[in-house]
N, C-alpha and C positions, 0 to 999 in steps of 0.2 A: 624564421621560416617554420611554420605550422608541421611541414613535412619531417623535421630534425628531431621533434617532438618524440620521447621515450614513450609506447603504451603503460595505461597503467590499469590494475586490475583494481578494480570497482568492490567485488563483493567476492568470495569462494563460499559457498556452503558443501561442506565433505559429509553431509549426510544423506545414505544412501535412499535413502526411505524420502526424502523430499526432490520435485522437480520443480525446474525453472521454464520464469518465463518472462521475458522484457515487452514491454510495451508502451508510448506513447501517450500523454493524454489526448485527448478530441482536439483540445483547445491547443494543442502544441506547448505548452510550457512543462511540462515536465512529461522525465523518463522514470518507468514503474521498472523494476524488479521484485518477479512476486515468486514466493517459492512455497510449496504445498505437500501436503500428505494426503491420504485423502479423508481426513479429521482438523486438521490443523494447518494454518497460512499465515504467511508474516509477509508485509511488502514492505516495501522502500523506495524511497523517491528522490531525486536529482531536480534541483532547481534549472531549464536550461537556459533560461538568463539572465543566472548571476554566473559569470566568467571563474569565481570563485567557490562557489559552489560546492558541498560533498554531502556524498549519501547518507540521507536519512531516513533511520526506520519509524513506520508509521505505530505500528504495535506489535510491542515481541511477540513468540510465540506464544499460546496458550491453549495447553490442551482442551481439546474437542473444540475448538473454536476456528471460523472458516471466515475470512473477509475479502470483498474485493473492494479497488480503489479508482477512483474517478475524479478532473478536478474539472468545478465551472463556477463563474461569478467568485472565484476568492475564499472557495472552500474545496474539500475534499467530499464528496460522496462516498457513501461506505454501503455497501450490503453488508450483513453478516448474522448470520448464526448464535451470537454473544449472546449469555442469559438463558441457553442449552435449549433455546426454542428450536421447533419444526423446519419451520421455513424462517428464510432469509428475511431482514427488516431491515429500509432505509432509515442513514443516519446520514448526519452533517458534521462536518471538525474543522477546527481551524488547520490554515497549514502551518501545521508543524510537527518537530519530532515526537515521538511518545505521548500519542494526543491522546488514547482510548479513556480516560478518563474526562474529557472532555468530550466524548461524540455525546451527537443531542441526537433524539429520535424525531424522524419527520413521519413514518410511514411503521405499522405493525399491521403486517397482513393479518392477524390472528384477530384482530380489534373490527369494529364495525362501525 
């Protein structure tokens, strides 16, 4: 019985300077946990169905660096800040944990 089931806690970040925020993707396969300064963001991601599943982070923290996360067609979408540009620039990653060295650029706003 599903209901006997102990809760269990997913993530704690005790830093006072970062807020939270959980979200869904579009496509329903996975749950975001994204936590923020207003310089610096790190998310994590929950497979939600693999029944086995546990959270994984997309990319640690990294100062001055700011990402957000989206999954469609069997990747991740990234905006982010990375490379200490201006504005936001689309990237693509495979899904998995500690990908940032793997995101590929699809999109630099700053490009023509």
């Amino acid at each position: 019985n599903d209901d006997d089931k102990a809760d269990v806690m997913l993530f704690e970040d005790l830093d006072d300077m970062y807020w939270g925020h959980i979200s869904k993707s579009d496509d329903g396969k996975f749950l975001f946990l994204e936590f923020a300064s207003q310089e610096t963001s790190e998310a994590h991601y929950l497979d939600l169905e693999d029944p086995d599943a546990t959270l994984q982070c997309i990319s640690k923290r990294r100062e001055k660096v700011l990402y957000d996360v989206e999954h469609r067609h069997g990747k991740f979408w990234i905006t982010s800040n990375v490379g200490g540009t201006p504005n936001m620039r689309l990237f693509t990653s495979p899904v998995k944990a500690d990908s940032d060295d793997e995101w590929e650029l699809v999109k630099d706003p700053e490009s023509s």
